[in-house]
N, C-alpha and C positions, 0 to 999 in steps of 0.2 A: 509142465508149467512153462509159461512165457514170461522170461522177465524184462523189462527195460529198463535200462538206466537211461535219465535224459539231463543232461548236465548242461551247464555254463560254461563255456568257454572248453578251446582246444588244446590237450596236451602236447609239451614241446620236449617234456624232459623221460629223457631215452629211460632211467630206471622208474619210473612211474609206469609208462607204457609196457617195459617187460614185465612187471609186476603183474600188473593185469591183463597181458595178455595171457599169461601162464594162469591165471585163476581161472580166464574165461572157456581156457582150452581144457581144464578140470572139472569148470561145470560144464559142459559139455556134455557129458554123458548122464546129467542129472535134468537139465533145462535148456531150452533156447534160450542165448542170452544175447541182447541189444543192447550197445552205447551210443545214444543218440549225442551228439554234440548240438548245443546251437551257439553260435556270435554273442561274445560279451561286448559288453558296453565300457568305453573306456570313461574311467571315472576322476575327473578331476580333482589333485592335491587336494583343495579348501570346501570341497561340494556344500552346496547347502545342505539342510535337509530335502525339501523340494527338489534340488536337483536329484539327491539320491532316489527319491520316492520316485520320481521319473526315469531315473538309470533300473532301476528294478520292475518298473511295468513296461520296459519295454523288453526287457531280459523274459519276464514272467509272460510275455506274449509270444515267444518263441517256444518258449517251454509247454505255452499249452495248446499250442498249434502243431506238437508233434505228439503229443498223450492221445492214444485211439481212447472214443467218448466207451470203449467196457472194460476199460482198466481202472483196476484198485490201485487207488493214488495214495503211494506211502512219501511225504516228504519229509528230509531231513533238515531239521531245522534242530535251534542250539535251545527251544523251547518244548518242542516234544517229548513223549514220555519215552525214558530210559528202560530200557530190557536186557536183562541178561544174556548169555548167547542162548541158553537152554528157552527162557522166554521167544526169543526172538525167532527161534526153528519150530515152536511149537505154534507161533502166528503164520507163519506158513503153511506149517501142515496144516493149518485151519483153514489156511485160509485155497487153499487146494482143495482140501474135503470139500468143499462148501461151495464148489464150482467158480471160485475167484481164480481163475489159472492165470489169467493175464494182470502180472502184476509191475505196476509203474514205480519206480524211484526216481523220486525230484530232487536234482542238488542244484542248489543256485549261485552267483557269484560270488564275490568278494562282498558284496552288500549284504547278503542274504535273498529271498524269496519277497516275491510281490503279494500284495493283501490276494489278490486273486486266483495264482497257485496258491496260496493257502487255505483259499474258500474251496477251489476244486478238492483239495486233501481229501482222502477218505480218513488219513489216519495221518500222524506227525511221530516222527521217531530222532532220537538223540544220543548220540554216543557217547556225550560227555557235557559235564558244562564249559568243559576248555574249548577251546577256539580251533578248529583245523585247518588247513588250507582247502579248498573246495577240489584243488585237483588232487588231495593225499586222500579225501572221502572217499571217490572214487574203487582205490586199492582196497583201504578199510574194507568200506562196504561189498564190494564183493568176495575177500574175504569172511565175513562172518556170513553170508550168504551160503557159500563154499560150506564153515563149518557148519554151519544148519542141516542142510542136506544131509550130511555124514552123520550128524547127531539123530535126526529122523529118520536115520537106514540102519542104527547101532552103528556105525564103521568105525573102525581107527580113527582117532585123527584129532579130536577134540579133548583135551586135558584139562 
């Protein structure tokens, strides 16, 4: 399986980075894994709405300029359906059996996702109704990735 992460903006902070560089060096042996970064938009104090609608299509045109057009586009957004982790490995396995191996995860700014990553979606997925930072989803989400795999192989790991 090929996965990609294609995110918002560029990590600065040293334990975010080791965090997942250590998950990516773990999956490793289970998938190729890609962290695509593209250029966030800086967003000013007072934005309008408009302004933000504009700060997110141009974020969401970075984003879908780097999604290869046979990737299954799973974005995370604070609207998409919630899965367990045991759900969430078993969309995988599915989604592998079923010859989807190249699979896309979209996180987007501080604003969220443009209407248009979200039309491309194949599917929308949500960790929480709470609010994360876009660069802490990153770790999460590769993380429960991680525990997927191990859950769909039996392994240690997942309690």
């Amino acid at each position: 399986m090929h996965i990609l992460i294609v995110a918002v903006g560029k990590l600065k902070e040293k334990y975010l980075i080791a965090g997942i560089n250590e998950y990516t060096k773990r999956l490793s042996a289970y998938a190729k894994i890609d962290i695509i970064e593209v250029a966030d938009e800086k967003t000013p104090e007072r934005a309008s709405e408009l302004e933000e609608e504009q700060i997110k299509e141009r974020e969401g045109g970075r984003l879908l300029a780097k999604i290869p057009h046979d990737a299954h586009v799973i974005a995370l957004a604070i609207e998409g359906k919630m899965k367990s982790s045991e759900q969430f490995a078993a969309r995988l396995d599915e989604l592998a059996t079923y010859g989807k191996s190249k699979v896309a995860f979209v996180i987007g700014g501080s604003l969220g996702l443009s209407k248009q990553v979200m039309a491309r979606a194949d599917e929308t997925l949500s960790f929480s109704k709470m609010t994360f930072p876009h660069q802490l989803m990153r770790l999460i989400l590769l993380e429960q990735i991680y525990r997927a795999f191990r859950i769909n192989r039996g392994e240690p790991y997942h309690k």
